[in-house]
N, CA, C and O atoms as a printed pandas DataFrame, in Angstrom:
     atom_number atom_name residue_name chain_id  residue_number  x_coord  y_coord  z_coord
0              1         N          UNK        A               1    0.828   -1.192    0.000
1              2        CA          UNK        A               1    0.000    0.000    0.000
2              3         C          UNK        A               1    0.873    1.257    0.000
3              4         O          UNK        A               1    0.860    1.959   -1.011
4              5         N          UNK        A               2    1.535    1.556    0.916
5              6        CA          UNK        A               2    2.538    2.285    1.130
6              7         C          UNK        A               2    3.438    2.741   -0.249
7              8         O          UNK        A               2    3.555    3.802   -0.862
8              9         N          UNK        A               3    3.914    1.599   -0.384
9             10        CA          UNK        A               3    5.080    1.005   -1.659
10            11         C          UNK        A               3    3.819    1.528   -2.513
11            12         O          UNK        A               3    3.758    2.716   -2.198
12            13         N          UNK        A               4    2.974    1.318   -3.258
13            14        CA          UNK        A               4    2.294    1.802   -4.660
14            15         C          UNK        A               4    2.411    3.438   -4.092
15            16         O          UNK        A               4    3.278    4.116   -4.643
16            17         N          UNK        A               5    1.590    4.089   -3.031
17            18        CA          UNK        A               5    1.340    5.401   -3.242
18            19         C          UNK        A               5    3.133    6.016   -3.505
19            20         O          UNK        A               5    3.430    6.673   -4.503
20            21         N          UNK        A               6    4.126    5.654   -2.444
21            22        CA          UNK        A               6    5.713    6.327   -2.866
22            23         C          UNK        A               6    5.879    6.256   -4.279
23            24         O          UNK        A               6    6.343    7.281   -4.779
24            25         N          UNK        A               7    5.584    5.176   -5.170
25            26        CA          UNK        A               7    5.999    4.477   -6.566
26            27         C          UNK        A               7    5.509    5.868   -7.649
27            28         O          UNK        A               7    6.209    6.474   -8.460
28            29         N          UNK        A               8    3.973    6.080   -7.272
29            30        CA          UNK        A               8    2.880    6.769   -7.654
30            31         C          UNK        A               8    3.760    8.284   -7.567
31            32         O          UNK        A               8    3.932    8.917   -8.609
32            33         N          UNK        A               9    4.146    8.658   -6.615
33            34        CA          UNK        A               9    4.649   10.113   -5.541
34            35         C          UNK        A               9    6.039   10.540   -6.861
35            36         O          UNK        A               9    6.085   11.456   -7.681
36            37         N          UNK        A              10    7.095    9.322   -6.536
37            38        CA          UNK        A              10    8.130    9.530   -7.414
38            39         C          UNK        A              10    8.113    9.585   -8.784
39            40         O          UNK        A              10    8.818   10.372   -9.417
40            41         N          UNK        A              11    7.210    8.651   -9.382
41            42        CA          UNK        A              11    6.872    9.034  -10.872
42            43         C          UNK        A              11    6.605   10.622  -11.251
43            44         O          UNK        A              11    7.119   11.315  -12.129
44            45         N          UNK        A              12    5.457   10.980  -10.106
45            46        CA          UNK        A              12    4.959   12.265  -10.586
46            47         C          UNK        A              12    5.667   13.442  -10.307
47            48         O          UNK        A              12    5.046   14.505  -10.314
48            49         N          UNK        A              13    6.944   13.421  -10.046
49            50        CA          UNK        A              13    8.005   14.228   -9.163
50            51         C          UNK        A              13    9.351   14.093  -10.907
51            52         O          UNK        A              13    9.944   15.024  -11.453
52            53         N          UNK        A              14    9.371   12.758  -11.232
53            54        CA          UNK        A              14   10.277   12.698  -12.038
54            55         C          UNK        A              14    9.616   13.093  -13.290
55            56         O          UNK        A              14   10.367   13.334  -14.235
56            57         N          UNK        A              15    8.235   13.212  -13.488
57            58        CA          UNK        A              15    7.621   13.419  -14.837
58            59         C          UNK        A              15    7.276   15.388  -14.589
59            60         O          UNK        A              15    7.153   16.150  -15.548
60            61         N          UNK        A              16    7.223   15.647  -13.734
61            62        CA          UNK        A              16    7.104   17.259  -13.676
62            63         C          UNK        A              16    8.672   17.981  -14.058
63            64         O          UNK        A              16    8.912   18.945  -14.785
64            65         N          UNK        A              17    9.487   17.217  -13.365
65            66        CA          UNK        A              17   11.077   17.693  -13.571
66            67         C          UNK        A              17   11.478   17.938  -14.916
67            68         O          UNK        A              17   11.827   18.924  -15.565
68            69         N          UNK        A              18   11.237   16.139  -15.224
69            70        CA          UNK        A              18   11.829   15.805  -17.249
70            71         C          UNK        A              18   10.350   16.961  -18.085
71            72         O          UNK        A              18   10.874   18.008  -18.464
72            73         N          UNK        A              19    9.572   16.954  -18.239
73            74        CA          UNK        A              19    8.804   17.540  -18.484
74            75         C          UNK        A              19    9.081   19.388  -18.864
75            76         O          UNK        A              19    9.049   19.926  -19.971
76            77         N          UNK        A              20    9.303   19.922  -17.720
77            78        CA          UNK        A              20    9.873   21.068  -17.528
78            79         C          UNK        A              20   11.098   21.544  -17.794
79            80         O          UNK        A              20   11.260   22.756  -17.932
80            81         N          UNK        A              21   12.388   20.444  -17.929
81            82        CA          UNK        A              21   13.844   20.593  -18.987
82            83         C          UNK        A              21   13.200   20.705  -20.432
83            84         O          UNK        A              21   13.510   21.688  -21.105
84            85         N          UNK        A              22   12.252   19.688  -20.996
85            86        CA          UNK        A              22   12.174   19.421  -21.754
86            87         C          UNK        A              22   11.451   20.720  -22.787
87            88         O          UNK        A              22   11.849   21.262  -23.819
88            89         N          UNK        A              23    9.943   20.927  -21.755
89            90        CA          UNK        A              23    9.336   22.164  -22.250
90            91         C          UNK        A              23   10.457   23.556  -22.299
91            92         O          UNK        A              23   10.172   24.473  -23.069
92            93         N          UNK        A              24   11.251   23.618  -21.764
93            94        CA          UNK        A              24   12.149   24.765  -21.783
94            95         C          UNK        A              24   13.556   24.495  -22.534
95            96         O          UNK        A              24   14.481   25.295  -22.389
96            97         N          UNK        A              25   13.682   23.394  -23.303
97            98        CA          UNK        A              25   14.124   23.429  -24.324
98            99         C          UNK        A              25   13.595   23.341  -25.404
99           100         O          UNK        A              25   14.456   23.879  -26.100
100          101         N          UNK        A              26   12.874   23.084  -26.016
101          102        CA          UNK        A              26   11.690   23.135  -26.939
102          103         C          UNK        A              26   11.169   24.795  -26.709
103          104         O          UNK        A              26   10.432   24.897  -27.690
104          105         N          UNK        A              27   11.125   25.745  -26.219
105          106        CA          UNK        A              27   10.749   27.029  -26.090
106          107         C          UNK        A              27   11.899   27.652  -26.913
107          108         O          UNK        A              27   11.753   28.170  -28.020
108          109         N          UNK        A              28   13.167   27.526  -26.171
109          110        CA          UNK        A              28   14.473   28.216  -26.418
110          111         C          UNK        A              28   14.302   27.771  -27.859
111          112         O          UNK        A              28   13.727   28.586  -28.580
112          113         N          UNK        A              29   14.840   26.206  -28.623
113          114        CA          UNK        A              29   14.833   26.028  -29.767
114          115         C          UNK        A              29   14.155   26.947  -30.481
115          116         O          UNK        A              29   14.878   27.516  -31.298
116          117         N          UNK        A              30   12.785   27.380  -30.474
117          118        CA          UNK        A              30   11.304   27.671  -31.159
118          119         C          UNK        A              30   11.745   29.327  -31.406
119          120         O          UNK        A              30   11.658   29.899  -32.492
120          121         N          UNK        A              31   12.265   29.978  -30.058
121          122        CA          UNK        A              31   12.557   31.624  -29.818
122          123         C          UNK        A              31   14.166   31.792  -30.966
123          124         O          UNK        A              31   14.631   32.713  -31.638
124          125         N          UNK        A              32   14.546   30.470  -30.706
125          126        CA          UNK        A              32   16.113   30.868  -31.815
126          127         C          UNK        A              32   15.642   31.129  -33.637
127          128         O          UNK        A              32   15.919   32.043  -34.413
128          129         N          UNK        A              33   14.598   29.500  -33.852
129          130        CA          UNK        A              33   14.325   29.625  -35.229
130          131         C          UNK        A              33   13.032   31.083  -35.714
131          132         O          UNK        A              33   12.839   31.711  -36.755
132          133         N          UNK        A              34   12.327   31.112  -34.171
133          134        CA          UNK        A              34   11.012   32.419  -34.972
134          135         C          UNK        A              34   11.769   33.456  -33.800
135          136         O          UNK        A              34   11.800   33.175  -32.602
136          137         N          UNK        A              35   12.260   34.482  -34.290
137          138        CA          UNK        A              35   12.507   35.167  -33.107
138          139         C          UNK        A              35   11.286   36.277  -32.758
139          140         O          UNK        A              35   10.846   36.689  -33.832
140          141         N          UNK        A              36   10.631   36.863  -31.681
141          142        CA          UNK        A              36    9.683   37.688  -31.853
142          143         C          UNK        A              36    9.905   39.242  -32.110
143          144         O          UNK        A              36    8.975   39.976  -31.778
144          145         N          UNK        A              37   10.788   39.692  -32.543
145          146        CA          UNK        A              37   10.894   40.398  -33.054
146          147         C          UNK        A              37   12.196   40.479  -34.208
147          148         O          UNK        A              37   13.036   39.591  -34.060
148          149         N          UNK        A              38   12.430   41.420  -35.297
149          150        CA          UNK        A              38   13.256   41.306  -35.982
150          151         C          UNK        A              38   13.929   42.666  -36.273
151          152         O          UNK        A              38   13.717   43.690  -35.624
152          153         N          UNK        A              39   14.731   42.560  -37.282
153          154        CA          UNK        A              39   14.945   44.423  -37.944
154          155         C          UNK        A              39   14.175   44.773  -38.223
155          156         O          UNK        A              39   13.987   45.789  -37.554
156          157         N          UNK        A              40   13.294   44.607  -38.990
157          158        CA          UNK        A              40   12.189   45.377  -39.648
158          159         C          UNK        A              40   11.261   46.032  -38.392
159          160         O          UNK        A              40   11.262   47.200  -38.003
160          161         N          UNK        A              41   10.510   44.945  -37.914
161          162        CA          UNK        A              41    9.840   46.194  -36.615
162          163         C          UNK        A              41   10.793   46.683  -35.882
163          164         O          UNK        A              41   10.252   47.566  -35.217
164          165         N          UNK        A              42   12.143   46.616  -35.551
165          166        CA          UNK        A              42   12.919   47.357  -34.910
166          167         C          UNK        A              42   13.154   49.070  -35.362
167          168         O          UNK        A              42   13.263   50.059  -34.637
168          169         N          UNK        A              43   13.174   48.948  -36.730
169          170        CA          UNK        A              43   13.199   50.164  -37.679
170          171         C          UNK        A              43   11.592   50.535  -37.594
171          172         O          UNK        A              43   11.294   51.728  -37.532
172          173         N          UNK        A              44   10.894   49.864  -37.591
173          174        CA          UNK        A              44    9.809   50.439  -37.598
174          175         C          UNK        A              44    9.064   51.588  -36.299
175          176         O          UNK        A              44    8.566   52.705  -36.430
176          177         N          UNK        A              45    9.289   50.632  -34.952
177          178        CA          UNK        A              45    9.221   50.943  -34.359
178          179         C          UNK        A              45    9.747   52.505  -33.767
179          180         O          UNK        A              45    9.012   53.436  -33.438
180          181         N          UNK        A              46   11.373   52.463  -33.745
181          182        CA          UNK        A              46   12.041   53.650  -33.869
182          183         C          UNK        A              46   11.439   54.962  -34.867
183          184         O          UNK        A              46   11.975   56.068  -34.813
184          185         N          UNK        A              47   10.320   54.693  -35.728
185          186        CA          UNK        A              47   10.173   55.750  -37.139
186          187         C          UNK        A              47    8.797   55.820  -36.209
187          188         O          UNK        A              47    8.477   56.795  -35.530
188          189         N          UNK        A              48    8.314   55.015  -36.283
189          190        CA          UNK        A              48    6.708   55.597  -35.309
190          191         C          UNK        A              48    7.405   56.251  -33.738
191          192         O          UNK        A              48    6.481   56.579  -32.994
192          193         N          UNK        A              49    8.599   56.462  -33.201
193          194        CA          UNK        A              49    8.680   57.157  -32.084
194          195         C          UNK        A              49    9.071   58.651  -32.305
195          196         O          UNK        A              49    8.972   59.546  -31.465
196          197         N          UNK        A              50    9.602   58.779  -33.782
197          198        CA          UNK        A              50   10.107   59.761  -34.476
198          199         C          UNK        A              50   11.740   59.888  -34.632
199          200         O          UNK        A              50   12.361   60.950  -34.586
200          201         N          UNK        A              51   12.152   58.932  -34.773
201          202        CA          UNK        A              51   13.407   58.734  -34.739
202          203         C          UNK        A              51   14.207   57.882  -36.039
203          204         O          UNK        A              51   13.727   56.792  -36.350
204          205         N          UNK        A              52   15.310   58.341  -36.719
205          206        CA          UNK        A              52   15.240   58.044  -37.891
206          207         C          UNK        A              52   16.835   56.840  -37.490
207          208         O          UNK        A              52   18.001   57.217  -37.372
208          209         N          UNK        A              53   16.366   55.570  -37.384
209          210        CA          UNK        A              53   17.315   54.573  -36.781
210          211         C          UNK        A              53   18.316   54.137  -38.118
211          212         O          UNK        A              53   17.958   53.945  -39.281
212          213         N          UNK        A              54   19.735   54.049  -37.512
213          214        CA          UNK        A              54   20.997   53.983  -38.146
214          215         C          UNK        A              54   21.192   52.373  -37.726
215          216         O          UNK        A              54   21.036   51.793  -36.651
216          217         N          UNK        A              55   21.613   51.899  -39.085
217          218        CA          UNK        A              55   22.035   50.320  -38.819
218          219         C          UNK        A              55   23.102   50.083  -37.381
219          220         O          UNK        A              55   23.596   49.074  -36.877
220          221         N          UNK        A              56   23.147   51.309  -37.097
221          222        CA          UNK        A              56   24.434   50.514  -36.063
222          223         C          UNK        A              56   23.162   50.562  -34.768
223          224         O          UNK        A              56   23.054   49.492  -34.168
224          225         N          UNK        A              57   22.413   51.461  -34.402
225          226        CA          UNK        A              57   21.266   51.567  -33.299
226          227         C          UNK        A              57   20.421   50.532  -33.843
227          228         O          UNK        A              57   19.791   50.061  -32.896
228          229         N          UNK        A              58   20.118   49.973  -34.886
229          230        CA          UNK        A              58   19.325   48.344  -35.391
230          231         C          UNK        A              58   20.024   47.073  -34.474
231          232         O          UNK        A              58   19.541   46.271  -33.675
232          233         N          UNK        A              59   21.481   47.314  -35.028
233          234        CA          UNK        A              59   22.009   46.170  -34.445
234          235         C          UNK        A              59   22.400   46.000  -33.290
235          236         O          UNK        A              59   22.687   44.854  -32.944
236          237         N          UNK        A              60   22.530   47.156  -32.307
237          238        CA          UNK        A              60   22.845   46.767  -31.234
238          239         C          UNK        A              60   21.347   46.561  -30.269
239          240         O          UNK        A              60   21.522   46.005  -29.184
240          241         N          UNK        A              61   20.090   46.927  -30.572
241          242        CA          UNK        A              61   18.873   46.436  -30.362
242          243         C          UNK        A              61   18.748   44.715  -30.473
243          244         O          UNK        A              61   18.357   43.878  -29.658
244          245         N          UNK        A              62   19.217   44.614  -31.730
245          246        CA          UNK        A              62   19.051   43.289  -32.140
246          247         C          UNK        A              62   19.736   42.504  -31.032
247          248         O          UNK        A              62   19.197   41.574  -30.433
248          249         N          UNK        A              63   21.051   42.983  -30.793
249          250        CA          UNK        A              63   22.178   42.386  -30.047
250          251         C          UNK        A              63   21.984   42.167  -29.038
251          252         O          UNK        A              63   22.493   41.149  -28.569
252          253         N          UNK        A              64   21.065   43.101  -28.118
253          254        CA          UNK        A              64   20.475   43.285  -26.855
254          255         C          UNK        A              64   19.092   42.353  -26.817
255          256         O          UNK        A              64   18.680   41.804  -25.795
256          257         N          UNK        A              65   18.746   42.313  -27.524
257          258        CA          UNK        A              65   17.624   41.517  -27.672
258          259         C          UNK        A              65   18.256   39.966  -27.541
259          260         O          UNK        A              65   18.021   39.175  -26.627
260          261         N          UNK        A              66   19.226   39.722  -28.846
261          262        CA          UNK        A              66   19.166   38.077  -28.549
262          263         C          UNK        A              66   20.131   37.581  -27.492
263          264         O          UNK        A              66   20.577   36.435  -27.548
264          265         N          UNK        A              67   20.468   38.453  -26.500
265          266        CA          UNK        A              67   21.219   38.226  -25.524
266          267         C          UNK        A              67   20.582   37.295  -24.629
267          268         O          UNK        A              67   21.054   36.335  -24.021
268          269         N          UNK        A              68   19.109   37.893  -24.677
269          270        CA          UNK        A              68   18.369   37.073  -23.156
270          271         C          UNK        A              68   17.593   35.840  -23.714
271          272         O          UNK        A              68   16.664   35.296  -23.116
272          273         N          UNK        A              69   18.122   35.433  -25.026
273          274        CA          UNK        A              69   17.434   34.433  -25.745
274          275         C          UNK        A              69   18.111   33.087  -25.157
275          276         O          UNK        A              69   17.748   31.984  -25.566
């Protein structure tokens, strides 16, 4: 009795763990190939604030951005 509920306890302890590496690699992968943002709304963005953005202020956005990827 005992022995099934621990058996039961540890499964669901080792399937939340593997589960959660797993979902958070499968995220990272997904954020590398679609990233949510790109140059284009980066430039865009900057022109709707009124600001006329220079490839070097693109890329270091970009740079800053895929840092925390």
């Amino acid at each position: 009795m005992w022995l099934d509920i621990l058996q039961v306890v540890i499964g669901l302890i080792i399937g939340l763990v593997a589960g959660f590496f797993i979902s958070q690699k499968v995220t990272k992968n997904y954020m590398k190939k679609n990233p949510p943002i790109n140059e284009d709304m980066i430039k865009a963005m900057m022109t709707q604030m009124g600001r006329k953005p220079s490839q070097k202020q693109v890329n270091q956005m970009m740079k800053s951005m895929n840092k925390y990827l």
